[in-house]
C-alpha positions as CSV (number, residue, x, y, z in Angstrom):
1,X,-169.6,149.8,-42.8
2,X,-168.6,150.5,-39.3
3,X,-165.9,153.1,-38.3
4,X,-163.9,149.8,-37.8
5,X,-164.2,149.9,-41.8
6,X,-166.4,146.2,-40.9
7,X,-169.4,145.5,-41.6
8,X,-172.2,142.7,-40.1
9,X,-171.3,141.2,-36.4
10,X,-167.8,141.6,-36.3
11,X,-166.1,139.0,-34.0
12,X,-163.1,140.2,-32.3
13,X,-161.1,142.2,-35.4
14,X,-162.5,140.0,-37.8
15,X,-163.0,142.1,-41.5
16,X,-164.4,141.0,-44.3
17,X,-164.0,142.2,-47.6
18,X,-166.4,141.8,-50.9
19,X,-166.7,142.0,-54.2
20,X,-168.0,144.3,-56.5
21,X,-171.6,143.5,-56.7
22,X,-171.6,140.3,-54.5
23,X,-174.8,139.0,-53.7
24,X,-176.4,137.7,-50.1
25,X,-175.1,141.2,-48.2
26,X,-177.5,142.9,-45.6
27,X,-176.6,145.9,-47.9
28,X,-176.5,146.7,-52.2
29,X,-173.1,146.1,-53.6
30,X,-174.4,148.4,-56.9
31,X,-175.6,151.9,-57.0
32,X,-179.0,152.2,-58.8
33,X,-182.2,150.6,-57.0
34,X,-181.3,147.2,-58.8
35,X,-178.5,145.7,-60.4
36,X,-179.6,146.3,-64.0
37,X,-180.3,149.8,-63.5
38,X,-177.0,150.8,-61.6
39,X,-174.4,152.3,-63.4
40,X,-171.7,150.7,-60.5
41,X,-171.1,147.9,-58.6
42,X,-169.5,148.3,-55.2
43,X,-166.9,146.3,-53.4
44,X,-164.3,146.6,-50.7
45,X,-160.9,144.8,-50.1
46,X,-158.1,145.7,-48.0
47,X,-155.4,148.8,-49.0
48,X,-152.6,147.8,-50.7
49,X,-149.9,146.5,-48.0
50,X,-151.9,146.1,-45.0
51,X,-154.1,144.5,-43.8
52,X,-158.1,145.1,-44.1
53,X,-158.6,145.9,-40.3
54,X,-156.1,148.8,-40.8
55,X,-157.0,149.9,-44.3
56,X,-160.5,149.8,-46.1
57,X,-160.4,150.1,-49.6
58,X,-164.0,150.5,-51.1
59,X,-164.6,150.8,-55.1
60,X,-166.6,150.9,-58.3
61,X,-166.5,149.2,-61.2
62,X,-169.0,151.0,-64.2
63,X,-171.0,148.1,-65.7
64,X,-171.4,149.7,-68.7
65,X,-168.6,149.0,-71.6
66,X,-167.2,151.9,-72.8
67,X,-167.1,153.8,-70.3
68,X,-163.8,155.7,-69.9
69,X,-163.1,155.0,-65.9
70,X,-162.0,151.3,-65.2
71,X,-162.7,151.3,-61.1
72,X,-163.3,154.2,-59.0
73,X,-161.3,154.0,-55.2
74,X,-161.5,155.5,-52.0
75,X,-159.7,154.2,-48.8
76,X,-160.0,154.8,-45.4
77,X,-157.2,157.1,-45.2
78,X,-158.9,159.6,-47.7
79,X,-156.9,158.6,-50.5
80,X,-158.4,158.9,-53.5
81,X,-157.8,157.2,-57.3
82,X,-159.1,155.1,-60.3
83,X,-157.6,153.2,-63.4
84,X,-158.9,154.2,-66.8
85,X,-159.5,152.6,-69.7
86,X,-156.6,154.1,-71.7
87,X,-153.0,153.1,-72.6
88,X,-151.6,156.7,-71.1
89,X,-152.5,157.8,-67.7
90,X,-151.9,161.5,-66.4
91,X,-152.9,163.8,-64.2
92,X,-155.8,165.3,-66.2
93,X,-157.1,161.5,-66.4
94,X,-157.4,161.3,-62.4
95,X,-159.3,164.4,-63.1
96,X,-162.0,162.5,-65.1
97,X,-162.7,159.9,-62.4
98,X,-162.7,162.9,-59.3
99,X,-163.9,166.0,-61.1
């Protein structure tokens, strides 16, 4: 990532997002040394309602089942928030995915 929120040659304003653990990158899309040993895979897309050369939106998704955090976000901004694996979000569940 660039502070353009790009990544790789970047023509003009061009962006490009990816997907959680996409393959053939010049960088890992999961967070261990390989894919089987990573506990995340990583992807980035635009932020909601804009478009991906104003707003980078880069997340997690555990590859584990059972764990109790659905994705993991961050965007450019500073914004911070997840989904969870439950039926009733709150306030203490954001907690559990930014301790």
């Amino acid at each position: 990532m660039t502070q353009t929120g790009c990544y790789g040659q970047v023509v003009g304003t061009t962006c490009t997002a990816f997907a959680a653990g996409a393959a053939g990158l010049p960088f890992k899309t999961f967070s261990g040394s390989n894919l089987a040993s990573s506990a995340y895979t990583l992807g980035a897309r635009a932020c909601t309602g804009v478009t991906l050369a104003n707003c980078v939106q880069v997340f997690a998704t555990p590859v584990q089942t059972g764990d109790p955090v659905g994705e993991l976000n961050l965007t450019s901004a500073g914004q911070r928030n997840c989904t969870l694996n439950t039926t009733t979000p709150t306030a203490a569940n954001l907690r559990t995915c930014w301790p």
